[in-house]
PDB file of N, CA, C and O in Angstrom, chain B, residues numbered from 101:
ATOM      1  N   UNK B 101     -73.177  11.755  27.946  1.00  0.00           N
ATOM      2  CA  UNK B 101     -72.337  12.767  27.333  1.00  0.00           C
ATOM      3  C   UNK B 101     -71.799  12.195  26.016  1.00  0.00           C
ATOM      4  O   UNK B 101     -71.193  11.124  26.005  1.00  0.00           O
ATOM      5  N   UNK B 102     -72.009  12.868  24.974  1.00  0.00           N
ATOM      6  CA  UNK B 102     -71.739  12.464  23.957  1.00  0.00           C
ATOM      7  C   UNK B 102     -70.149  12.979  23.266  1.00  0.00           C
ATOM      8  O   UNK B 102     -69.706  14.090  23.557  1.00  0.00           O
ATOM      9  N   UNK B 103     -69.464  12.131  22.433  1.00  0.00           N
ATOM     10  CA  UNK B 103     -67.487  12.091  22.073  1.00  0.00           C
ATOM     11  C   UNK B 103     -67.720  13.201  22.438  1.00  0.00           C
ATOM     12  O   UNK B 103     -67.497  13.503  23.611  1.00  0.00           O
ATOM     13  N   UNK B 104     -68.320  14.275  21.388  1.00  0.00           N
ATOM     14  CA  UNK B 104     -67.525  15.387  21.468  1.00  0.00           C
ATOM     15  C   UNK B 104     -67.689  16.357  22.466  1.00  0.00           C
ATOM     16  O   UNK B 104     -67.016  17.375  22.628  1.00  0.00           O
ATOM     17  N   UNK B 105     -68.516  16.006  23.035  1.00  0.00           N
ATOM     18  CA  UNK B 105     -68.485  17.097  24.776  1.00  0.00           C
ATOM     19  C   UNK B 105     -67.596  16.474  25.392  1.00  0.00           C
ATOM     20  O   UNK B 105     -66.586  17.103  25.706  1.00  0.00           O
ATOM     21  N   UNK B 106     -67.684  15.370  25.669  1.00  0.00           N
ATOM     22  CA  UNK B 106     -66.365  14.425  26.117  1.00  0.00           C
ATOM     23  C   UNK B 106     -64.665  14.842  25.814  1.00  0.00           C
ATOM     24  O   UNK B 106     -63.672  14.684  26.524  1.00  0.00           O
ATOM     25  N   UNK B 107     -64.799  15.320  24.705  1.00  0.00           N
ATOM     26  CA  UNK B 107     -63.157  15.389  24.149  1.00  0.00           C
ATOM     27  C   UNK B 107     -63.240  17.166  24.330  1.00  0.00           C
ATOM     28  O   UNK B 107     -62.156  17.629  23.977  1.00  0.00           O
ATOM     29  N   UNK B 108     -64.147  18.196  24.746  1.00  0.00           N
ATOM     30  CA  UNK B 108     -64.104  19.557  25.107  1.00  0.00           C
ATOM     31  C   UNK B 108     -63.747  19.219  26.304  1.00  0.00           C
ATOM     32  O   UNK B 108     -62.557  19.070  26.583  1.00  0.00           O
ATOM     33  N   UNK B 109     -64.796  19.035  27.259  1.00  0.00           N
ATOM     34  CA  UNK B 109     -64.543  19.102  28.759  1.00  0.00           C
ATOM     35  C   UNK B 109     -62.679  18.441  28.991  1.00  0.00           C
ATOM     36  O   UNK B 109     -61.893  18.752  29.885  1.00  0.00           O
ATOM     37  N   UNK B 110     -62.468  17.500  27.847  1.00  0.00           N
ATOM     38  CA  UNK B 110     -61.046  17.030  28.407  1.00  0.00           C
ATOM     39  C   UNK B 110     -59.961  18.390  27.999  1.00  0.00           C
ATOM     40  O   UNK B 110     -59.056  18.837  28.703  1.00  0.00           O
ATOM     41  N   UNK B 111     -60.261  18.710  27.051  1.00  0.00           N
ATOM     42  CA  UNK B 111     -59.390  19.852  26.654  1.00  0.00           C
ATOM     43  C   UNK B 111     -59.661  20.767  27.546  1.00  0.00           C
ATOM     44  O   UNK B 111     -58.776  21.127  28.323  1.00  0.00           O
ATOM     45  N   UNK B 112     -60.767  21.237  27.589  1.00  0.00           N
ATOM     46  CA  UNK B 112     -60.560  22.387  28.920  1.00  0.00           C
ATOM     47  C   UNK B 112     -60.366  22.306  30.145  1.00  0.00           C
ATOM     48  O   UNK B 112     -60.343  23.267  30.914  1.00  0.00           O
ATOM     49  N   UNK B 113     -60.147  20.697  30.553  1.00  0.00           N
ATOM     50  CA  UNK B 113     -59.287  20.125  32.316  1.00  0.00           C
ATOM     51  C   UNK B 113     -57.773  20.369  31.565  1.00  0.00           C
ATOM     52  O   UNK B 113     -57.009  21.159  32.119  1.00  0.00           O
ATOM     53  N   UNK B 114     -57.366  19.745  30.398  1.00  0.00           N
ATOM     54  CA  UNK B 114     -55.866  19.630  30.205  1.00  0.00           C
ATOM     55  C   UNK B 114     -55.897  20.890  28.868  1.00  0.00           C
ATOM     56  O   UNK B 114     -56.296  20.602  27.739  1.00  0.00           O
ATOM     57  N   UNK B 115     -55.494  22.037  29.180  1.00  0.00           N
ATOM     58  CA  UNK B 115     -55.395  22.800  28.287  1.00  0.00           C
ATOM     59  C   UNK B 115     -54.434  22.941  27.041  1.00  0.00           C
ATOM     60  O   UNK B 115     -54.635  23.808  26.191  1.00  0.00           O
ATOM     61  N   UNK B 116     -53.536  22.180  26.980  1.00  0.00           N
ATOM     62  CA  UNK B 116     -52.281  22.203  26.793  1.00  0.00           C
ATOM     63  C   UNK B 116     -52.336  20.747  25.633  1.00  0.00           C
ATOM     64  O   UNK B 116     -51.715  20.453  24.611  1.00  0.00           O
ATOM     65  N   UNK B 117     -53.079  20.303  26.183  1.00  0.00           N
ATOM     66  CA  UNK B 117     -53.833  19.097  24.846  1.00  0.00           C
ATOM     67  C   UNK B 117     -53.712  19.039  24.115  1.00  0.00           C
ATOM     68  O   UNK B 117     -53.009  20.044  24.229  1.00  0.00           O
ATOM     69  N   UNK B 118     -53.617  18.707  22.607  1.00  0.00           N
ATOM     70  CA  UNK B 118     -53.314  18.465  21.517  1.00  0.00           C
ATOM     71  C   UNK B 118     -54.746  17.593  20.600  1.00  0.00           C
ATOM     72  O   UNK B 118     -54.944  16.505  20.058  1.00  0.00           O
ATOM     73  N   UNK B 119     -55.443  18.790  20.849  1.00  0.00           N
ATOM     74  CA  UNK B 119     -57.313  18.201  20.370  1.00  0.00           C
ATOM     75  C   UNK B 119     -57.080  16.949  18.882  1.00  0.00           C
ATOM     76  O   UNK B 119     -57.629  15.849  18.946  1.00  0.00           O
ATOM     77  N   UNK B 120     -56.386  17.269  17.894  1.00  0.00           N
ATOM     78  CA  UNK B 120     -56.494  16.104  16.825  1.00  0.00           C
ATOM     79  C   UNK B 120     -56.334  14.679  17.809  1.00  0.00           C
ATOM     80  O   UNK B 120     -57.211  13.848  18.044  1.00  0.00           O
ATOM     81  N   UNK B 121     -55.181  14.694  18.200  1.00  0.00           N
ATOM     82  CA  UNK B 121     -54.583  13.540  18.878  1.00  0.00           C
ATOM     83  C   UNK B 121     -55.595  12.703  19.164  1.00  0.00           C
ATOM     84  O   UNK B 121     -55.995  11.649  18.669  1.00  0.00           O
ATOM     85  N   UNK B 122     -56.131  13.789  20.601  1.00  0.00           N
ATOM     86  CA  UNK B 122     -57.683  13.377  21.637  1.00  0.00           C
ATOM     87  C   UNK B 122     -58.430  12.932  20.888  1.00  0.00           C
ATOM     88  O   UNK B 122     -58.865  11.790  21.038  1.00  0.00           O
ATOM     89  N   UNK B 123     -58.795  13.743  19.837  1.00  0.00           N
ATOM     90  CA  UNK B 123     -60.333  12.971  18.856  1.00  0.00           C
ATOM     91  C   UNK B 123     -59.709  11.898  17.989  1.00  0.00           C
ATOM     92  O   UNK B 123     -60.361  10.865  17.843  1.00  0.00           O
ATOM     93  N   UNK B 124     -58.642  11.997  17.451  1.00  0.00           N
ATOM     94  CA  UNK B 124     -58.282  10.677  16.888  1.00  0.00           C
ATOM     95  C   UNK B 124     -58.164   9.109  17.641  1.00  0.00           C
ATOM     96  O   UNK B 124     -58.753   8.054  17.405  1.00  0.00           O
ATOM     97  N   UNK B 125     -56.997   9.529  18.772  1.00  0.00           N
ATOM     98  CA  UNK B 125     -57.113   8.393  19.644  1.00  0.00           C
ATOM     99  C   UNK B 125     -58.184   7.842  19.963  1.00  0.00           C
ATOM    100  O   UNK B 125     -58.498   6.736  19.523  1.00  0.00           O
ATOM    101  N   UNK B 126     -59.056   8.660  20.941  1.00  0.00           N
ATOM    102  CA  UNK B 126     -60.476   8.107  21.403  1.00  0.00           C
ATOM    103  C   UNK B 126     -61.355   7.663  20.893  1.00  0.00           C
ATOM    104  O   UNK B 126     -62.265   7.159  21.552  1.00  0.00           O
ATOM    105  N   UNK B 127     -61.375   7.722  19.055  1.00  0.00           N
ATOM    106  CA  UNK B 127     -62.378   7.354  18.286  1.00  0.00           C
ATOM    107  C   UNK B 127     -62.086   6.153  17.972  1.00  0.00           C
ATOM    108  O   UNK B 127     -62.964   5.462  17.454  1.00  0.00           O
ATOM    109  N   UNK B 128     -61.011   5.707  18.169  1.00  0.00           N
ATOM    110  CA  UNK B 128     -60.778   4.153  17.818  1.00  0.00           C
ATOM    111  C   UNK B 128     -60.551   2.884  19.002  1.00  0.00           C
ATOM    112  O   UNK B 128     -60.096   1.740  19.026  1.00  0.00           O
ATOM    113  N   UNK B 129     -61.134   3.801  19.886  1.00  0.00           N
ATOM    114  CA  UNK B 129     -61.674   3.351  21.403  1.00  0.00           C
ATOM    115  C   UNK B 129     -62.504   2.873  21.998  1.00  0.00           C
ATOM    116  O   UNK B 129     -63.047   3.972  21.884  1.00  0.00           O
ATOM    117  N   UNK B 130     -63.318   2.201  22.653  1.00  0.00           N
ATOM    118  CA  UNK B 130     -64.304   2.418  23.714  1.00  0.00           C
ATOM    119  C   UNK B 130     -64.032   2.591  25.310  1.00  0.00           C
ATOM    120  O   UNK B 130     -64.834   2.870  26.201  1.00  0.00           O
ATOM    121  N   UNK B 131     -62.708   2.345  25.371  1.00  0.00           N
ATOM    122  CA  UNK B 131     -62.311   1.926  26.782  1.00  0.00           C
ATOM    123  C   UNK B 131     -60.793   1.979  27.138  1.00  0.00           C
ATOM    124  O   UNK B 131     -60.111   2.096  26.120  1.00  0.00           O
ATOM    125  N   UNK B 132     -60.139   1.932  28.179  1.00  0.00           N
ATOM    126  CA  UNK B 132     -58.751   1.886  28.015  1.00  0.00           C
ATOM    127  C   UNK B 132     -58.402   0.478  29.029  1.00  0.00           C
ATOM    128  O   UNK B 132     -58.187   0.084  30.175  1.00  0.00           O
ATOM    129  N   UNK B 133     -58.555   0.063  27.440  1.00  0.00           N
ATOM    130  CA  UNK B 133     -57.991  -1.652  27.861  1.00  0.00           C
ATOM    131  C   UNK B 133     -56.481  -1.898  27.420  1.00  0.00           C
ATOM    132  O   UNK B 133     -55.910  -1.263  26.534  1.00  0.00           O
ATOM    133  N   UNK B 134     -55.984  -2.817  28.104  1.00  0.00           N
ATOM    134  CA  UNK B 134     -54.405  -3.045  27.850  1.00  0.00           C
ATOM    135  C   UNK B 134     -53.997  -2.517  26.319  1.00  0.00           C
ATOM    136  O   UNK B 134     -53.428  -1.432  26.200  1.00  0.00           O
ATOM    137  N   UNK B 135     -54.361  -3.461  24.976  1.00  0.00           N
ATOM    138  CA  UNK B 135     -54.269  -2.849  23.903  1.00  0.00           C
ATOM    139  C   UNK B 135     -53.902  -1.885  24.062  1.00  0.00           C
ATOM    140  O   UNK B 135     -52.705  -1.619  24.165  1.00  0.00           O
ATOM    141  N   UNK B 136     -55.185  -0.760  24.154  1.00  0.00           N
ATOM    142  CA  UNK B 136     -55.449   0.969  24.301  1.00  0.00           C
ATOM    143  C   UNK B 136     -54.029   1.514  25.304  1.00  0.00           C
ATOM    144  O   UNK B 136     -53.252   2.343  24.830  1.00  0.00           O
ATOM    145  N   UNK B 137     -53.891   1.131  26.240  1.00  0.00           N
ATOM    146  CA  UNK B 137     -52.503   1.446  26.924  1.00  0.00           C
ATOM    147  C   UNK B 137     -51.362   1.403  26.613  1.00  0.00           C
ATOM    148  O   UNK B 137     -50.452   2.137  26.998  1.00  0.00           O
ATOM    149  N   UNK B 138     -51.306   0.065  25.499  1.00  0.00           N
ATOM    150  CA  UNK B 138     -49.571  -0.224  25.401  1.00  0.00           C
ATOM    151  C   UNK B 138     -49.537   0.505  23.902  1.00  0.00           C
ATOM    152  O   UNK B 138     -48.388   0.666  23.490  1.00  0.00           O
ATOM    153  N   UNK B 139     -50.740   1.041  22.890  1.00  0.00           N
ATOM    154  CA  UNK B 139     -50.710   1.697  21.794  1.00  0.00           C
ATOM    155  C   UNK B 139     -50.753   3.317  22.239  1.00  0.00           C
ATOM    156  O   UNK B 139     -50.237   4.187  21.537  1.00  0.00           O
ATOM    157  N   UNK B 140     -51.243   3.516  23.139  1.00  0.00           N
ATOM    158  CA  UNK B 140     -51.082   5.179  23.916  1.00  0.00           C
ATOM    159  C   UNK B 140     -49.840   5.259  24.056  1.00  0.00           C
ATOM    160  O   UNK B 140     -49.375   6.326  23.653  1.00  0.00           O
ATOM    161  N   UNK B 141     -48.810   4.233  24.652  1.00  0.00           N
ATOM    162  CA  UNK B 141     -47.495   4.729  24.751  1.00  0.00           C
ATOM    163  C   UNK B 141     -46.792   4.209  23.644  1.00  0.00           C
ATOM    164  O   UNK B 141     -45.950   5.106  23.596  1.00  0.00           O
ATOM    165  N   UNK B 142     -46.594   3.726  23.049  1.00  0.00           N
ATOM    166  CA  UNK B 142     -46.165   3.899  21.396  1.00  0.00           C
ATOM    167  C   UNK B 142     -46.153   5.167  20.654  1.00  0.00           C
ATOM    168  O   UNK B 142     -45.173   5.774  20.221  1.00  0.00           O
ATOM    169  N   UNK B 143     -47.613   5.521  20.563  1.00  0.00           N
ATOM    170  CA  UNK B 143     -47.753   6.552  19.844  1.00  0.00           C
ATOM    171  C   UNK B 143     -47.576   8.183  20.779  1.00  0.00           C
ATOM    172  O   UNK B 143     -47.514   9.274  20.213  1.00  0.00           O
ATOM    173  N   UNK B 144     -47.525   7.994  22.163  1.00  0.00           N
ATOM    174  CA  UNK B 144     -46.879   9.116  22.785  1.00  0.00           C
ATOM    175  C   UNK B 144     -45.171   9.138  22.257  1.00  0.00           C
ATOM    176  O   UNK B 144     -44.608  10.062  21.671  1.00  0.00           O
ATOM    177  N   UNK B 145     -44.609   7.867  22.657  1.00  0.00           N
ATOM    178  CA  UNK B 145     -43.803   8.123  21.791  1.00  0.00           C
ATOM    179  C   UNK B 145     -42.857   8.926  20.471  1.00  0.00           C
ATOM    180  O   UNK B 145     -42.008   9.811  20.360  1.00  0.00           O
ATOM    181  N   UNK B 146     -43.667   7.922  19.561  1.00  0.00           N
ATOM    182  CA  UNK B 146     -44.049   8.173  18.356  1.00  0.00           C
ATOM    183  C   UNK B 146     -43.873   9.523  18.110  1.00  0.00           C
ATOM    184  O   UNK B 146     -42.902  10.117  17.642  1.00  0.00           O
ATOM    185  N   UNK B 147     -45.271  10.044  18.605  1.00  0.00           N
ATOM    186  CA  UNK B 147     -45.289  11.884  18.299  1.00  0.00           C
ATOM    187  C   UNK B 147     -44.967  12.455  18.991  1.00  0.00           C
ATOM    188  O   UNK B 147     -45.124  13.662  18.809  1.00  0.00           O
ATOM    189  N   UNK B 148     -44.336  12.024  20.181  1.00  0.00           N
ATOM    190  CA  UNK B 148     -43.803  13.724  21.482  1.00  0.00           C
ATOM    191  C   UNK B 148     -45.141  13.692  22.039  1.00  0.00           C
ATOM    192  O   UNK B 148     -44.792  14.166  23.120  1.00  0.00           O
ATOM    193  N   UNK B 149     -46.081  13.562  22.147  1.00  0.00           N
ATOM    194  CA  UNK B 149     -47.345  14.021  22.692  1.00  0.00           C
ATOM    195  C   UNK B 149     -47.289  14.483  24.066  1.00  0.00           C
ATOM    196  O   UNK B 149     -46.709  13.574  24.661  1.00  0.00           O
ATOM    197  N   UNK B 150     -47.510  15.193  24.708  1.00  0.00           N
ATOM    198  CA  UNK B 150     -47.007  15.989  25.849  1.00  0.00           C
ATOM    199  C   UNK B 150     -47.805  15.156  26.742  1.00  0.00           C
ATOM    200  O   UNK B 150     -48.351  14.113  26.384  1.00  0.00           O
ATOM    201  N   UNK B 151     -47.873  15.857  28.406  1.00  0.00           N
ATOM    202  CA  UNK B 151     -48.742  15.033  29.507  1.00  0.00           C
ATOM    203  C   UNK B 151     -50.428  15.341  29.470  1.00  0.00           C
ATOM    204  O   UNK B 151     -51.385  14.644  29.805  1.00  0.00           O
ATOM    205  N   UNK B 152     -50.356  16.317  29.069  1.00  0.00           N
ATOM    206  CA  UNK B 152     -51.968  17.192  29.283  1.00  0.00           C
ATOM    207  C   UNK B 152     -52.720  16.087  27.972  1.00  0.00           C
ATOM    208  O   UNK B 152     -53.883  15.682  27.990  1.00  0.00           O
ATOM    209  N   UNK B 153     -52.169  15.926  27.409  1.00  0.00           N
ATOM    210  CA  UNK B 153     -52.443  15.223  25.768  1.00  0.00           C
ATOM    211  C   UNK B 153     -52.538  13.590  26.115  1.00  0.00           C
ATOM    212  O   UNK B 153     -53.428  13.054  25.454  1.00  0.00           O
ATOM    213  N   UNK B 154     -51.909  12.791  26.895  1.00  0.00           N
ATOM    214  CA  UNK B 154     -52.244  11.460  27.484  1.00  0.00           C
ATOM    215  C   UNK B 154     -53.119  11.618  28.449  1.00  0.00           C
ATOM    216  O   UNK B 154     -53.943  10.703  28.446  1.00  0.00           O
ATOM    217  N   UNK B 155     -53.315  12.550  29.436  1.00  0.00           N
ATOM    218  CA  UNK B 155     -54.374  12.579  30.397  1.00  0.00           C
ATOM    219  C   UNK B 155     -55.444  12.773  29.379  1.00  0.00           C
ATOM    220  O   UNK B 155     -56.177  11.823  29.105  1.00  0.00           O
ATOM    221  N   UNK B 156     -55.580  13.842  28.840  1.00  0.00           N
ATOM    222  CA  UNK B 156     -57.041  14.108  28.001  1.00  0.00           C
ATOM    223  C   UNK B 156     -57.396  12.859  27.449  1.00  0.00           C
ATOM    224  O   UNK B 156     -58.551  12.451  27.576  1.00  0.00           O
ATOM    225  N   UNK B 157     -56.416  12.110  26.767  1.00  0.00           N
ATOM    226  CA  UNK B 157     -57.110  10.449  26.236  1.00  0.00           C
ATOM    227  C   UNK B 157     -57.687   9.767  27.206  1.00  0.00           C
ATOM    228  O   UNK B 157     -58.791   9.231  27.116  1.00  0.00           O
ATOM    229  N   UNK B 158     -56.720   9.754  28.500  1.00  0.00           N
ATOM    230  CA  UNK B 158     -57.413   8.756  29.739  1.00  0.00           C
ATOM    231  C   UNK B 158     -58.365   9.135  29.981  1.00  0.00           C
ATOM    232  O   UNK B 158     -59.088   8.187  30.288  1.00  0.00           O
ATOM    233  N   UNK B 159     -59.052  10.373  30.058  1.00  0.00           N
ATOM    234  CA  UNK B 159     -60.247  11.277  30.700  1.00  0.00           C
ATOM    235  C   UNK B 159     -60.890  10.359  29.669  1.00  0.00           C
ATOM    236  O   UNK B 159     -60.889   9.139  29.837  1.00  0.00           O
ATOM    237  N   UNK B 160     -61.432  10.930  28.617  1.00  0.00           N
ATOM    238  CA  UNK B 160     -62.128  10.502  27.461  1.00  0.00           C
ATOM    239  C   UNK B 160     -62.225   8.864  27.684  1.00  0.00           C
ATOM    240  O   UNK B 160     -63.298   8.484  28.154  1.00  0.00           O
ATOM    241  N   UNK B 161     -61.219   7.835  27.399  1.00  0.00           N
ATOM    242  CA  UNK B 161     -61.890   6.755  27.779  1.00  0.00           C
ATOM    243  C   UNK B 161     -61.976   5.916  28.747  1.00  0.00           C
ATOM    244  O   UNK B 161     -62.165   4.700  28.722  1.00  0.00           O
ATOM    245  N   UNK B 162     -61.728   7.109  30.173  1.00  0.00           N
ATOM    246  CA  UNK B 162     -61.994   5.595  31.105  1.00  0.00           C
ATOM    247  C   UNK B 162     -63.449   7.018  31.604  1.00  0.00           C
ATOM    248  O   UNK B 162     -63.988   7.051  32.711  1.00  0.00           O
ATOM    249  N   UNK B 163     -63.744   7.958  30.494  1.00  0.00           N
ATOM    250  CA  UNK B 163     -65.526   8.706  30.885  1.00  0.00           C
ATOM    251  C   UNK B 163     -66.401   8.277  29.769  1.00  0.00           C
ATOM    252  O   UNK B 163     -67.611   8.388  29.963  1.00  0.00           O
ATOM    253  N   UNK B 164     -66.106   7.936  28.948  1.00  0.00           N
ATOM    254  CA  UNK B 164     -67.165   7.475  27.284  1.00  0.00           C
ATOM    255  C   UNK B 164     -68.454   6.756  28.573  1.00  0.00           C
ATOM    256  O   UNK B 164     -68.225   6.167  29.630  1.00  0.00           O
ATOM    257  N   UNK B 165     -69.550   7.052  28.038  1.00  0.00           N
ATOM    258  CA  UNK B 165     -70.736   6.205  28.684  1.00  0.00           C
ATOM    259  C   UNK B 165     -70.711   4.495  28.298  1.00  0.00           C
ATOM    260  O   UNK B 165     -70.392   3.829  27.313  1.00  0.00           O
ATOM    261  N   UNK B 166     -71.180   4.249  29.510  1.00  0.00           N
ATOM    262  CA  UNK B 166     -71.142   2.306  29.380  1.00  0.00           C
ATOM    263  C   UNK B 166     -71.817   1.964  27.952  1.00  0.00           C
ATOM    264  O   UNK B 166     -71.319   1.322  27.028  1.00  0.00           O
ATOM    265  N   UNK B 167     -72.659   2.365  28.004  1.00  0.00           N
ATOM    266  CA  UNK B 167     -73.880   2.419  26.361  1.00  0.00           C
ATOM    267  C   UNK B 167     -73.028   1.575  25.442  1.00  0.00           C
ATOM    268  O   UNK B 167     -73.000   0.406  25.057  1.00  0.00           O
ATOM    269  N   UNK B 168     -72.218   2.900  25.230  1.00  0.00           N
ATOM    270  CA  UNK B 168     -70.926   3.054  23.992  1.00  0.00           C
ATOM    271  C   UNK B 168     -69.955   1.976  24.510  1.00  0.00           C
ATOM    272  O   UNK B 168     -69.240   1.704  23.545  1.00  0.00           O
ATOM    273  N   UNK B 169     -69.668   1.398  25.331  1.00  0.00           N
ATOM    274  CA  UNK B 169     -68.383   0.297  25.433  1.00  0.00           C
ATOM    275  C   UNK B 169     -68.217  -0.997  24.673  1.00  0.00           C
ATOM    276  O   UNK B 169     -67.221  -1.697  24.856  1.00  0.00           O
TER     277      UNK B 169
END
């Protein structure tokens, strides 16, 4: 499955999502390694980012194909 079916299917499990966020976050990703965790909550922070909008990131990178890691 390639990002951007990846970052649809997450938006349409978490509707409520905040799609820039999703495609921004996840593109500077492969995985959700510590880094990726303790900068997800910073920047939830940061911007207010709601719950549907941190799940959609987790979806996206703990689903990106191994290939891509």
């Amino acid at each position: 499955m390639n990002a951007s079916l990846l970052v649809t299917t997450a938006i349409s499990k978490f509707p409520m999502a905040k799609r820039i966020a999703v495609e921004n976050f996840t593109s500077g990703y492969d995985y959700l390694n510590m880094e990726a965790s303790m900068n997800l909550s910073a920047d939830t922070a940061c911007y207010k980012w709601n719950v549907h909008t941190v799940k959609a990131i987790k979806y996206v990178l703990n689903n990106k194909p191994k290939n891509t890691r």
